[in-house]
C-alpha positions as CSV (number, residue, x, y, z in Angstrom):
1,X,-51.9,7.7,9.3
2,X,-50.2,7.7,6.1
3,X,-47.7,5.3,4.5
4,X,-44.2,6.9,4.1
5,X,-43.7,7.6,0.7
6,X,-41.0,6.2,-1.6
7,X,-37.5,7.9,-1.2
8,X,-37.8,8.4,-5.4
9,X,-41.2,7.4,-7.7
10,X,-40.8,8.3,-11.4
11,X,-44.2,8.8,-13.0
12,X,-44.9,8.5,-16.5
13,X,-41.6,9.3,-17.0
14,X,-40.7,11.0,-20.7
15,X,-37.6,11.7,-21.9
16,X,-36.9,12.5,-25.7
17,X,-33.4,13.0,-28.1
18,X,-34.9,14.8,-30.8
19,X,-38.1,12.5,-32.1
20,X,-36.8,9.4,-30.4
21,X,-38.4,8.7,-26.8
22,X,-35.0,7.1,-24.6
23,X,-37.7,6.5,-21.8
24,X,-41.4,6.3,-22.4
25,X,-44.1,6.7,-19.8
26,X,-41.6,5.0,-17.2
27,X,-42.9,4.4,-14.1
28,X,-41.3,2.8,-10.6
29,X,-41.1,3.7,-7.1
30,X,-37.6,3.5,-5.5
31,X,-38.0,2.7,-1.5
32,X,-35.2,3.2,1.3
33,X,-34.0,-0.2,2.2
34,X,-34.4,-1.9,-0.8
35,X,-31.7,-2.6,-4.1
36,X,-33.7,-1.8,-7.3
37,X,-31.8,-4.1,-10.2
38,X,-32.1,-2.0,-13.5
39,X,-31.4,-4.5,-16.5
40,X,-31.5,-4.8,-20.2
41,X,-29.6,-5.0,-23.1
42,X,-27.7,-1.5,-24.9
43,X,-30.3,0.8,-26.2
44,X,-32.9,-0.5,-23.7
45,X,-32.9,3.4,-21.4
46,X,-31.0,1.9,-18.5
47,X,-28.4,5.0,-19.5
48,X,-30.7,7.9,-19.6
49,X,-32.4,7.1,-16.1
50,X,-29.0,7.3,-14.7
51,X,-29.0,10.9,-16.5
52,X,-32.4,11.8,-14.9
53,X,-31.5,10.1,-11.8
54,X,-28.3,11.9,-11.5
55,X,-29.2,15.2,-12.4
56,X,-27.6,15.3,-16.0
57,X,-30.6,15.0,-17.7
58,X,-34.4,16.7,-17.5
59,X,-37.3,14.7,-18.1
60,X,-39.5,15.8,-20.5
61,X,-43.2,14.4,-19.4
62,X,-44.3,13.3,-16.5
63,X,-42.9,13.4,-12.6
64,X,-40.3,12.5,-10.7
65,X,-41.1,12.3,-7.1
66,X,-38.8,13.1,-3.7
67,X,-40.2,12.0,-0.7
68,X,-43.4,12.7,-2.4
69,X,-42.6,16.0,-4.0
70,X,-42.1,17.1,-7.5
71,X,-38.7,17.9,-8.2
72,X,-36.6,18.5,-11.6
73,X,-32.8,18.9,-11.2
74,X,-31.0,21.5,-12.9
75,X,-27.7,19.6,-12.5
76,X,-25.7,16.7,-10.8
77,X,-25.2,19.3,-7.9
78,X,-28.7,19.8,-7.2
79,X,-29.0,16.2,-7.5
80,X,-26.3,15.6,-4.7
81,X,-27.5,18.0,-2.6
82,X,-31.3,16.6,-2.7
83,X,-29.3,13.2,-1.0
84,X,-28.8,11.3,-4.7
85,X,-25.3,9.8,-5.1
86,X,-24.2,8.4,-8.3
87,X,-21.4,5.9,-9.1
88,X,-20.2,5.9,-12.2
89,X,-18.4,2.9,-13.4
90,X,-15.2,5.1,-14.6
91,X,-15.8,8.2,-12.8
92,X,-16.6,7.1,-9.5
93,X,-13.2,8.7,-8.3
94,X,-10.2,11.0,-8.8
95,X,-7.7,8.3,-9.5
96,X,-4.5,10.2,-8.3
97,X,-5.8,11.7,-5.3
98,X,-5.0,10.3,-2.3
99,X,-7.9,7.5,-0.4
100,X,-8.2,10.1,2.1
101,X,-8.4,13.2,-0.3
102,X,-11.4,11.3,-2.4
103,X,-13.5,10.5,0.6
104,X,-13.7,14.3,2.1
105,X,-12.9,15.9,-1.2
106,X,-15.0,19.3,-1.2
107,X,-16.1,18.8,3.2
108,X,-12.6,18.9,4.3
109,X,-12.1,18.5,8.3
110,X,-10.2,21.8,9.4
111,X,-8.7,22.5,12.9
112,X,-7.7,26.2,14.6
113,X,-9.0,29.6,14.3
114,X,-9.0,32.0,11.2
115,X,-6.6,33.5,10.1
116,X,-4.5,30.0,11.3
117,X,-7.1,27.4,10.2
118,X,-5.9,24.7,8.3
119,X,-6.9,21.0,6.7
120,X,-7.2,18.5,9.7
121,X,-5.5,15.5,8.1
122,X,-5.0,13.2,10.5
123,X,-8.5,13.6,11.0
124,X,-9.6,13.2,7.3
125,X,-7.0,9.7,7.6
126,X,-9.3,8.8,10.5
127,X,-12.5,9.1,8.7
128,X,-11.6,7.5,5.5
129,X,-10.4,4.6,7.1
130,X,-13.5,4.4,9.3
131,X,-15.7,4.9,6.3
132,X,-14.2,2.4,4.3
133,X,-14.7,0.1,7.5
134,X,-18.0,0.8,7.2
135,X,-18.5,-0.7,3.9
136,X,-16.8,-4.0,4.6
137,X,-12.9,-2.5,3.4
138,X,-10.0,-3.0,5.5
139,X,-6.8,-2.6,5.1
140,X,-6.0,0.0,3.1
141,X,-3.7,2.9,3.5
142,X,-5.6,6.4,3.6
143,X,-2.2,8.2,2.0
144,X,-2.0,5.8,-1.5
145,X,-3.1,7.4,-4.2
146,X,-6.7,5.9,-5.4
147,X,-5.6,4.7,-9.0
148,X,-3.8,1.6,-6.7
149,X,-6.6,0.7,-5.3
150,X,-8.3,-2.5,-6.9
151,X,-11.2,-1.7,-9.1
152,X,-13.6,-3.3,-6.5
153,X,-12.2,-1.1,-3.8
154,X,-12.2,2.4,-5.9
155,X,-15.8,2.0,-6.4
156,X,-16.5,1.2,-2.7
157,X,-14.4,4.3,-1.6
158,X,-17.3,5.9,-3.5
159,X,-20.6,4.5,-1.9
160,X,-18.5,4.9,1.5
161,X,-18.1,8.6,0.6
162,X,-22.1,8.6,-0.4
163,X,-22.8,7.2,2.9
164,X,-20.3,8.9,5.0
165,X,-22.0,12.5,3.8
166,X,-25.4,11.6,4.1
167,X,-26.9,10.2,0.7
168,X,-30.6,8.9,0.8
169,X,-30.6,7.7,-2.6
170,X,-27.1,5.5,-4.1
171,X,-27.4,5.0,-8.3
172,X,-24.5,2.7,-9.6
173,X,-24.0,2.8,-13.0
174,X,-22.4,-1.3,-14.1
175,X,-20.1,-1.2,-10.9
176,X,-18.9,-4.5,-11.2
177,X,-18.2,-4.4,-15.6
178,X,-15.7,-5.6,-15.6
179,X,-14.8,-6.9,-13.0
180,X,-13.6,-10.8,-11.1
181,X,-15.8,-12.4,-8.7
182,X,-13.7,-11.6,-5.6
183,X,-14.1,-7.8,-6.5
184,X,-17.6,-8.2,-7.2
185,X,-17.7,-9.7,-3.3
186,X,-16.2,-6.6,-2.2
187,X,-18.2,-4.3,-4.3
188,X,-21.6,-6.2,-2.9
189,X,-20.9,-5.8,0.5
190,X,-20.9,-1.9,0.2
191,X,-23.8,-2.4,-1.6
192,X,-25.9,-4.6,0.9
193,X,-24.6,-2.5,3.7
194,X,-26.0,1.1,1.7
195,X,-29.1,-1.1,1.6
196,X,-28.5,-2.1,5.4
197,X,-28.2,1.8,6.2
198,X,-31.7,2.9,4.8
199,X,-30.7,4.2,1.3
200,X,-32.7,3.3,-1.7
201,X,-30.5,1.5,-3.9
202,X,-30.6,1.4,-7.7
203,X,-27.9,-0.7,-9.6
204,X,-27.4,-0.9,-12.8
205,X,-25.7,-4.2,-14.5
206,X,-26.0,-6.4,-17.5
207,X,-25.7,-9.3,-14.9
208,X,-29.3,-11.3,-14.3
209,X,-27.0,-13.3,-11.6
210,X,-25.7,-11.0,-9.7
211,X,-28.4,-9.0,-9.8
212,X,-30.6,-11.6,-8.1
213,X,-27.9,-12.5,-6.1
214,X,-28.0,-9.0,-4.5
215,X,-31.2,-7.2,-5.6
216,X,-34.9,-7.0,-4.1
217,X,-36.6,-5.7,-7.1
218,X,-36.0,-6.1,-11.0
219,X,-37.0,-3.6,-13.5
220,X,-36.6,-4.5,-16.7
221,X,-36.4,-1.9,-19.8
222,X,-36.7,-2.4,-23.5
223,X,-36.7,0.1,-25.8
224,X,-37.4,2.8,-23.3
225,X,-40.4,1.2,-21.7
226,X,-41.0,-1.0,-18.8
227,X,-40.7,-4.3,-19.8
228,X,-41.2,-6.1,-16.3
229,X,-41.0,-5.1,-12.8
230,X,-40.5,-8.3,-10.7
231,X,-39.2,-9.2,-7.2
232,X,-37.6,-12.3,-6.0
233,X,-40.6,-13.8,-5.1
234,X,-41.5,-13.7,-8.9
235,X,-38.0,-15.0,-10.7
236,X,-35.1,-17.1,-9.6
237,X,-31.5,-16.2,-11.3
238,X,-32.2,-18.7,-14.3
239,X,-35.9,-16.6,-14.8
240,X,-33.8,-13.4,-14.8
241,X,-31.0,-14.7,-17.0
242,X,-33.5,-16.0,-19.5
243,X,-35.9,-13.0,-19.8
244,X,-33.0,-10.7,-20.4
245,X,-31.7,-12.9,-23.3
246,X,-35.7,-10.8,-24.8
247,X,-37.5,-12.6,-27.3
248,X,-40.5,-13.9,-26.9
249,X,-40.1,-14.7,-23.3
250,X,-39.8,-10.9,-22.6
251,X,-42.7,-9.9,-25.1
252,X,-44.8,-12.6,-23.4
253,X,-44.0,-11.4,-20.0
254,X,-45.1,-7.9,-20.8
255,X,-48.2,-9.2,-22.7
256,X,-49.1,-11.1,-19.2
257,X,-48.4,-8.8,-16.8
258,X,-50.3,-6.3,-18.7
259,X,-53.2,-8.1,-19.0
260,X,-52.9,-8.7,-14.9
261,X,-52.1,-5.4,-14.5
262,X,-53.9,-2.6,-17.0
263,X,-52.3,0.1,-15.7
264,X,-48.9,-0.9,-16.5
265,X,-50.2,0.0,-20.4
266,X,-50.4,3.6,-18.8
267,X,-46.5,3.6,-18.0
């Protein structure tokens, strides 16, 4: 019998602006249960994958892989409705809608028959407060308006409304940047518990410490190109923190694995 494929795999991934290649031959496979650290410094690609990722931008060369299958998204919808959810690090909510209005915004609980059907609230209050429950916040009040929320809890709210419609897939663009440590704590938990859940998990951050501290798998970019793929087993947080300072620690690990590896030259 076959091994279940990866929930995402990018391929050889290509994407160019004009003559310059933002991602070049790019290749990783993205599992369910399992927190994919994407780091590297500005300029590095970490950005466009998000846009591939996401739906916002169309590779160019190469595949990227859904439960096996080729797919290309035409648009953040199609990405969404594929099971990919994306947090942006200022986007991830409407900040003056209501806690309860963010989380079922667009799949609105409704009660009675047409022509008298009308918006379920005290259900949607329910499920927002349950959903954020679910992701390790308590406490909060489904009828504030989001933009009170603490910046750890806002971006939450959004991988509790990613997991509360289904998402297979969670991208988080820097969600803790900036941020202090106790709402990176609170910003982790949803983060381990999306990874609890099944989802494949990919976070972005410029952080080599917290990204050990709450990731599986490392891929480092550099100039568009894979420039190390490592697991814990491979780095601890003083590894990560000095390989993504570059250099020649980063040019040697490349050389190495490389030479180990062959077919990473194909990426």
């Amino acid at each position: 019998m076959s091994a279940v494929p990866p929930v995402l795999e990018l391929r050889g991934l290509t994407v160019r602006f004009g003559s310059v290649a933002a991602l070049h031959r790019v290749g990783v496979t993205l599992d369910g249960g399992r927190i994919t650290c994407v780091l590297g410094e500005n300029g590095s690609g970490k950005s466009t994958l998000v846009s591939v990722l996401s739906g916002l931008t169309p590779h160019d060369e190469g595949e990227l892989l859904l439960d096996g299958a080729p797919v290309r998204f035409g648009s953040p919808r199609a990405a969404r409705a594929a099971g990919i959810a994306t947090v942006w690090q200022d986007l991830a909510v409407v900040p003056l809608l209501s806690v309860w209005r963010n989380l079922v915004l667009g799949a609105e609980p409704t009660r009675g028959r047409w022509p008298l059907r009308r918006l379920d609230v005290d259900a949607a209050r329910e499920t927002a407060v349950r959903a954020l429950e679910r992701v390790g916040v308590t406490g909060v009040d489904p009828d504030q308006p989001t933009n009170s929320l603490r910046p750890g809890e806002r971006q939450s709210l959004a991988i509790a409304r990613a997991l509360h419609f289904g998402a297979r897939a969670l991208v988080l663009d820097e969600p803790t940047a900036p941020m202090t440590i106790a709402q990176q704590t609170i910003v982790g938990q949803a983060v381990l518990r999306a990874r609890a859940e099944g989802l494949a998990v990919v976070l972005v951050t410029h952080n080599p410490r917290y990204a050990h501290l709450v990731g599986d798998r490392y891929l480092l970019l550099a100039r568009g190109q894979v420039a190390g793929d490592l697991t814990r087993a491979d780095v601890d947080s003083d590894d990560l923190t000095r390989l993504m300072a570059g250099g020649e620690e980063l040019t040697a690990l490349t050389a190495r694995l490389r030479e180990l590896h062959p077919e990473l030259g194909e990426r």
